[in-house]
C-alpha positions as CSV (number, residue, x, y, z in Angstrom):
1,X,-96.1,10.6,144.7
2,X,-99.4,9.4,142.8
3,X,-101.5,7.1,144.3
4,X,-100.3,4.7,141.7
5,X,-96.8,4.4,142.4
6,X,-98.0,3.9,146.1
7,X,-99.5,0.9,145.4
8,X,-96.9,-0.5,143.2
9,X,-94.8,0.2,146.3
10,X,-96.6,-2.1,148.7
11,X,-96.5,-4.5,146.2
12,X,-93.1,-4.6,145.4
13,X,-92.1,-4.6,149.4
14,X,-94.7,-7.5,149.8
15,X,-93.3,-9.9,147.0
16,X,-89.9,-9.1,148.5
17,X,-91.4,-10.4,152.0
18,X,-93.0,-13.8,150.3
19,X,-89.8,-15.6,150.1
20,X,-87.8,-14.8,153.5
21,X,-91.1,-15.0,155.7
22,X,-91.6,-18.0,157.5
23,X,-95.1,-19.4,156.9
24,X,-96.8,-18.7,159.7
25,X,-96.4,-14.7,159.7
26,X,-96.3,-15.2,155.8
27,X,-100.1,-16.7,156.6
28,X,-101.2,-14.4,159.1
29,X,-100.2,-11.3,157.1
30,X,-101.3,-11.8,153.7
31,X,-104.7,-12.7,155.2
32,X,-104.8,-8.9,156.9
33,X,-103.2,-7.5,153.8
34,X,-105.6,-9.1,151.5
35,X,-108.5,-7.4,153.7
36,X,-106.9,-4.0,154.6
37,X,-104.9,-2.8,151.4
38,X,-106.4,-1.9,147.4
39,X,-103.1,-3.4,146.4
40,X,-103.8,-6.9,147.2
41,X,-106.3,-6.7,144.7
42,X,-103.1,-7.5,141.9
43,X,-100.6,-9.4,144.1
44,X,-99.8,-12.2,141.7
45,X,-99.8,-14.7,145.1
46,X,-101.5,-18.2,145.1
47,X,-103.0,-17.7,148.4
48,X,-104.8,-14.5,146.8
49,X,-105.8,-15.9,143.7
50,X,-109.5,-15.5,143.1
51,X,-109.9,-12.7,145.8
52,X,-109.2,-10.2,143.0
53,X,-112.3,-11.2,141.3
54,X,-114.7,-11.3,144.3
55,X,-113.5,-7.9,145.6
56,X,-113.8,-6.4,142.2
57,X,-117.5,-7.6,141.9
58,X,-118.5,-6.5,145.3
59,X,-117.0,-2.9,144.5
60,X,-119.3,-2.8,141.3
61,X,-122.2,-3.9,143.4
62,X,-122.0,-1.7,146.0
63,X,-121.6,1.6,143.4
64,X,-124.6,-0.1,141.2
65,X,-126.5,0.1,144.9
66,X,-125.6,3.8,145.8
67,X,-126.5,4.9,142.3
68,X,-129.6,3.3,142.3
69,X,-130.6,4.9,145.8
70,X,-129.9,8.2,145.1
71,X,-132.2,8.3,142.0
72,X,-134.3,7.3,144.0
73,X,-134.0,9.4,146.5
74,X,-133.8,12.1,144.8
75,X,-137.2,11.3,142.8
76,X,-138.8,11.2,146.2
77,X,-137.2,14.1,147.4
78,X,-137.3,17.7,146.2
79,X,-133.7,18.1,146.9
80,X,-131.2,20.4,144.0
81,X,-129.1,18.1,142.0
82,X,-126.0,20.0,142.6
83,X,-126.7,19.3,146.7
84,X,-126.4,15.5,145.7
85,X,-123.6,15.7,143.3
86,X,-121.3,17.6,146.3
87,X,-122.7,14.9,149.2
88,X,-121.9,12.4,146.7
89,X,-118.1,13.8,146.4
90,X,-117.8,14.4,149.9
91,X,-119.1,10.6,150.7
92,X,-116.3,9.1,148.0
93,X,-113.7,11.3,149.4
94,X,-114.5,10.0,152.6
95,X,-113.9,6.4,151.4
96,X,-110.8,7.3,149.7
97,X,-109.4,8.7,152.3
98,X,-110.0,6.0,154.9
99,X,-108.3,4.0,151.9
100,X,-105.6,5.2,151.9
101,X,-105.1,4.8,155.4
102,X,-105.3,1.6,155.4
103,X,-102.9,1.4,152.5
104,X,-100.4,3.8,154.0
105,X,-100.4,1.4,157.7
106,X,-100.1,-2.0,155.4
107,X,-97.4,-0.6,153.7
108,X,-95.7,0.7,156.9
109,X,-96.2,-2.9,158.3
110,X,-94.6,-4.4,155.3
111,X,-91.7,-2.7,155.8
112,X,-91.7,-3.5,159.5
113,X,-91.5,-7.4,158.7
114,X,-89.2,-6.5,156.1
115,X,-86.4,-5.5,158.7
116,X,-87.4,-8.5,161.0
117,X,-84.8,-10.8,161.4
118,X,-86.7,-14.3,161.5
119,X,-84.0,-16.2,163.3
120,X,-86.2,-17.7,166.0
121,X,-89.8,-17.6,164.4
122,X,-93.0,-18.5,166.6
123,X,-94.2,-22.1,164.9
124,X,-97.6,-21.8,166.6
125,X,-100.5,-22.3,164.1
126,X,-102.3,-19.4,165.6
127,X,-104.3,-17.5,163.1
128,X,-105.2,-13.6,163.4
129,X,-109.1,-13.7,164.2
130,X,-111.8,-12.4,161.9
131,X,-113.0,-10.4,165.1
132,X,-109.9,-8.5,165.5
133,X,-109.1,-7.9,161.6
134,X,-112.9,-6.2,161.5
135,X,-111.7,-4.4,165.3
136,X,-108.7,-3.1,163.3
137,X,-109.6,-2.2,160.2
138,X,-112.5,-0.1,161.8
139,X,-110.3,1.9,163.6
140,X,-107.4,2.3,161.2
141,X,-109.1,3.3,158.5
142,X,-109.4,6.5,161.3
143,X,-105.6,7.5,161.4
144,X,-104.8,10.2,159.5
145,X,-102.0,11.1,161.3
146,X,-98.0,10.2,160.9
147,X,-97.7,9.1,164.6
148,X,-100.9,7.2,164.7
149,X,-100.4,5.1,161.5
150,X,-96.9,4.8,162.5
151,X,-98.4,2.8,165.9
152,X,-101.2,1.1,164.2
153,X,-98.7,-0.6,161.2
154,X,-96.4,-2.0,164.4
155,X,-100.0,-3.3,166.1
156,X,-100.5,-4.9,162.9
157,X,-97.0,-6.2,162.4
158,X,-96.8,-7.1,165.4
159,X,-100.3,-9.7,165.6
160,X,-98.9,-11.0,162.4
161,X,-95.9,-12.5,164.1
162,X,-97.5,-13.4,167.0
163,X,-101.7,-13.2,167.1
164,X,-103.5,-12.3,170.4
165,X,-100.7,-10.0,171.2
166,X,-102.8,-6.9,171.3
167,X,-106.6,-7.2,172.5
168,X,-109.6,-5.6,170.9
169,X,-110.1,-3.5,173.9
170,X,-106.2,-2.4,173.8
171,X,-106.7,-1.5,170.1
172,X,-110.1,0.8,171.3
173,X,-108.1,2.4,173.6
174,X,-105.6,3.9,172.0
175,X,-107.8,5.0,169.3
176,X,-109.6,7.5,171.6
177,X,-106.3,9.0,173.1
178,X,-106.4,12.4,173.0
179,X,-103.2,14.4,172.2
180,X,-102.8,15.2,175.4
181,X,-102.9,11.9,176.8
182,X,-101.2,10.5,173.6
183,X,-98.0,13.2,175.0
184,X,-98.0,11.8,178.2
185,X,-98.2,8.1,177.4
186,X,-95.5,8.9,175.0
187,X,-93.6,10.4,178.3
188,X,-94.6,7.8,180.4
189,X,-93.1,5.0,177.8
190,X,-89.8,7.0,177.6
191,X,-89.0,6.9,181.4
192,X,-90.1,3.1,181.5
193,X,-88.1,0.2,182.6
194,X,-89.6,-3.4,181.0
195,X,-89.2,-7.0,181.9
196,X,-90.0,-9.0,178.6
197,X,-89.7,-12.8,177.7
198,X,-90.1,-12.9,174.1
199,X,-93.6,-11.3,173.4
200,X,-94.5,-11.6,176.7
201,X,-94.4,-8.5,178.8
202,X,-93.9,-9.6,182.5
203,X,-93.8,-5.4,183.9
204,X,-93.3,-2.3,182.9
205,X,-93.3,0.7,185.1
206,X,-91.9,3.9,185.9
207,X,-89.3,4.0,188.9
208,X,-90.3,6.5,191.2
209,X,-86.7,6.9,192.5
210,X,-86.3,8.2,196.0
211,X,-90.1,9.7,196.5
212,X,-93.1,8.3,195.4
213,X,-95.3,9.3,192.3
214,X,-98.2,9.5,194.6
215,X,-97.0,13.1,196.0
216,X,-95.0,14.0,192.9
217,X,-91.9,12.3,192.8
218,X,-91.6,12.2,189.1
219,X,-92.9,16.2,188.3
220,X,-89.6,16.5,187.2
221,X,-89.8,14.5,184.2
222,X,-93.2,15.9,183.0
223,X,-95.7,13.4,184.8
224,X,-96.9,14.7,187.9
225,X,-99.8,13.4,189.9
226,X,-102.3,15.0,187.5
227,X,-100.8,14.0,184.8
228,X,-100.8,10.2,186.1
229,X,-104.4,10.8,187.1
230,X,-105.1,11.6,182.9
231,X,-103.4,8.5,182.0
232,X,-105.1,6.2,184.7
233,X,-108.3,7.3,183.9
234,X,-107.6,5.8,180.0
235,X,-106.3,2.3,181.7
236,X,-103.2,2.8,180.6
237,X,-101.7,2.4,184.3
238,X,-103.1,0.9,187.6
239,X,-104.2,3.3,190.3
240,X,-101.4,2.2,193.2
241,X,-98.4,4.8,192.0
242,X,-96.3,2.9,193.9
243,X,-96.7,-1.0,193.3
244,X,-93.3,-3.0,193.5
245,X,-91.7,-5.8,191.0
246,X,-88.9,-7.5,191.9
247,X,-86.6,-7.2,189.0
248,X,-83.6,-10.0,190.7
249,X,-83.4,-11.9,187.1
250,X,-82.2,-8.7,185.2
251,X,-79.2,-8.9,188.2
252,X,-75.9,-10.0,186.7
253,X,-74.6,-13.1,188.9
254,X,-72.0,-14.6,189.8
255,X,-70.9,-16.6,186.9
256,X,-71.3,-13.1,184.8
257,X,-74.7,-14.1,183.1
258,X,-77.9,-12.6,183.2
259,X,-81.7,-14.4,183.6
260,X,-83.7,-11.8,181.7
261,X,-82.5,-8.7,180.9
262,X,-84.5,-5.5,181.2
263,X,-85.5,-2.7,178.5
264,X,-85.4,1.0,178.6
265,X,-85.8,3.5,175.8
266,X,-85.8,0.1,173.4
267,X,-82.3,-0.5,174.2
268,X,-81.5,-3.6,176.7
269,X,-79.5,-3.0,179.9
270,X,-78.7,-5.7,183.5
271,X,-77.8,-4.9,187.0
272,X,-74.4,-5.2,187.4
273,X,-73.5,-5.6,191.7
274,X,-70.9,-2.4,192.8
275,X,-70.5,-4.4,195.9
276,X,-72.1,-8.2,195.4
277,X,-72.1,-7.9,199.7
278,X,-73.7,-4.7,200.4
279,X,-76.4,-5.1,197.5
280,X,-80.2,-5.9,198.4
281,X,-80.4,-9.1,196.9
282,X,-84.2,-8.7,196.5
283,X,-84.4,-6.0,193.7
284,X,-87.5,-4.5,194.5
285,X,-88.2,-1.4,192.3
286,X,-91.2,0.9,193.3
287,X,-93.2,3.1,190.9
288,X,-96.5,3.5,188.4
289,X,-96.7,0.1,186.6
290,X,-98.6,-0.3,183.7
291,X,-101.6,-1.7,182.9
292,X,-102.5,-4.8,180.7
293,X,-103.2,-2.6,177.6
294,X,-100.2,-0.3,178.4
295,X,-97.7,-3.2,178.3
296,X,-99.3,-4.1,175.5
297,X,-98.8,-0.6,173.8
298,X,-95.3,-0.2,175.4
299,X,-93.3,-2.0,172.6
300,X,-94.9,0.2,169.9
301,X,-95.3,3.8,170.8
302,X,-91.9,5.6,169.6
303,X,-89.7,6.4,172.5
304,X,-88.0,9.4,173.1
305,X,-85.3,9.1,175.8
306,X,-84.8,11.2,178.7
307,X,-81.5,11.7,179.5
308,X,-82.4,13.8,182.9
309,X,-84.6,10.7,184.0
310,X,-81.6,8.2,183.1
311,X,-79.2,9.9,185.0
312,X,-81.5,10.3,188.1
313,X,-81.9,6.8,187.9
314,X,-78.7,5.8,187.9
315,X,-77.8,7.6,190.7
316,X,-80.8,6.2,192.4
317,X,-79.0,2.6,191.7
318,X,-75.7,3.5,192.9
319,X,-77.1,4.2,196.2
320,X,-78.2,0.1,195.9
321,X,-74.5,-0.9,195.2
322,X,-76.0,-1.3,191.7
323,X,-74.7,0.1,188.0
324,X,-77.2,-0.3,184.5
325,X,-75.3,-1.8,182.0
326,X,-75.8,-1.9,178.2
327,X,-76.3,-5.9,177.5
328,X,-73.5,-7.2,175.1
329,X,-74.2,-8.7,171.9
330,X,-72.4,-10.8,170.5
């Protein structure tokens, strides 16, 4: 695919977004795509009109200034022509390649609102800050990778539907994962329970079943106590590996409803009561709980569900008198 048709891509899934966005978003992304993505630069859109222009001139400006330094720092300099020429072409492919980064997440997050079905839409007038586009754009411009754009487009989606979601520090943080701690996050995020109302993420944690993650309960799922250690020392998770939450409003009451159901590998699930008298009516689940920038990361690292850990944990409930249960949809 040529760069070209790339670019007419994100343009084409942008215009689609213009007319089934509600405002807000509509507001909040086409001010990041406008400063993140080359292809803004022809977006026939009102709110970009005269950007085209300015962006344009600045590009000229800044070539005009990097050719006139290099003659003369190469007058002042006794330094081969063809060395210039190649740090020259190693400084633009540089620039294009961070480019295209940039490009590849907007276009990823274009298609991410695409798919969004708007049916309750935040009204707040909240704007994405100029701080946290320069914050973003500084590290994304970094990810070359498929898993790492993948998580920076749903960061930026994600602030466009509702800004101040993810802090700057959160955004830092996952930049300077390594792929070992990346691995394990990713682990950590799979076995995770989450209590969520609307974009706010009340807990997430990992149950550590019928031991404690302190002496190694959860080795059988690939996160030992070393391995937590790794991930608490990136403050991704707090350092007691066995905090509680009391998860009562995910149990399914009397009258058959549920106050806030509870998420696991993306999908939603409730308590339902195998014996509504011998249940512990106090829910408390122990385990490694995450920490502010974690829960703010939970919702966008790809999961990968462990099957061993579900079942384990569903025995661990049946010994409560208590069965997980998909929530219905109607």
């Amino acid at each position: 695919m040529t760069e070209d048709s790339g670019l007419n891509k994100v343009t084409d899934v942008v215009s689609t977004l213009i007319d089934g966005m509600p405002a807000p978003i509509k507001r909040n992304f086409l001010k990041a795509f406008g400063r993140l993505s080359t292809a803004a630069l022809d977006i026939p859109i009102a709110w970009l009109e005269g950007k085209a222009d300015e962006i344009r001139a600045s590009s000229q400006a800044r070539i005009q200034i990097i050719k006139s330094e290099g003659v003369k720092f190469s007058t002042q300099v006794e330094i081969p022509q063809a060395y210039i020429d190649k740090a020259s072409e190693k400084y633009a492919a540089k620039i294009i390649r961070e480019q295209i980064n940039l490009d590849v997440i907007s276009q990823k997050a274009a298609e991410e609102l695409s798919n969004e079905n708007f049916t309750n839409p935040d009204d707040s007038d909240k704007e994405i800050s100029e701080d946290w586009l320069n914050e973003f754009e500084t590290n994304a411009r970094q990810m070359s990778s498929e898993e790492m754009r993948f998580i920076f487009s749903k960061i930026l989606a994600n602030e466009a539907k509702s800004p101040g979601n993810f802090s700057v520090r959160t955004m830092r943080l996952i930049s300077q994962l390594d792929n070992q701690a990346a691995k394990l996050f990713q682990k950590l995020c799979s076995c995770a329970i989450s209590m969520q109302v609307g974009n706010h993420v009340i807990d997430t944690r990992v149950v550590s079943l019928d031991g404690s993650a302190a002496s190694n309960s959860l080795t059988k799922y690939g996160l030992p106590f070393d391995n937590l250690n790794v991930l608490q020392e990136y403050g991704l998770i707090i350092s007691d590996y066995n905090s509680y939450m009391n998860y009562t409003p995910c149990v399914v009451n009397e009258q058959n409803s549920v106050g806030l159901p509870f998420k696991l590998s993306d999908s939603h699930f409730e308590f339902l009561p195998l014996d509504r008298d011998k249940y512990d009516k106090n829910v408390k689940l122990n385990g490694v709980a995450f920490s502010k920038s974690g829960k703010e990361l939970y919702n966008v690292i790809p999961k990968e569900p462990n099957a061993i850990y579900k079942a384990d944990f569903e025995t661990f409930l049946e010994k409560r008198y208590l069965k997980m249960v998909p929530v219905k949809t109607s």
